[in-house]
Structure formats: structure tokens, C-alpha cells
C-alpha angles and dihedrals in degrees: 000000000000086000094051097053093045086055092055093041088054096045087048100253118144123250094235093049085052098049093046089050101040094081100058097039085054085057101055096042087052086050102044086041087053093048093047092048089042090054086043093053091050 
């Protein structure tokens, strides 16, 4: 989480908008990290 936060403050994003889009981009990278381990496991 730290990292991503240093990677939006270094790309000029502000920390409210960050911590208000965090959540849902975690969502999507668990789901699309369950599907790929799911196709790699048959």
C-alpha cells in the first residue's frame, strides 16, 4: 500500500484521490491474479 501511495504522490496524484481509488484497483488486480493462477493450475 505504501508503495502505492509513493507512486501516486510521484506521479502528482492527490492522496485523497489515491486513497479513494486504491480499493477498487486492488479488486480488479485480485481478480485478474485469481483467474491467471486458476488458468496455470488447469
Amino acid at each position: 500500500m505504501s508503495a502505492a501511495l509513493g507512486l501516486g504522490d510521484a506521479l502528482g496524484v492527490p492522496l485523497l484521490a489515491m486513497a479513494e481509488l486504491l480499493p477498487a484497483i486492488e479488486a480488479v488486480m485480485v481478480a485478474k491474479l485469481n483467474e491467471q493462477m486458476d488458468h496455470s493450475h488447469g
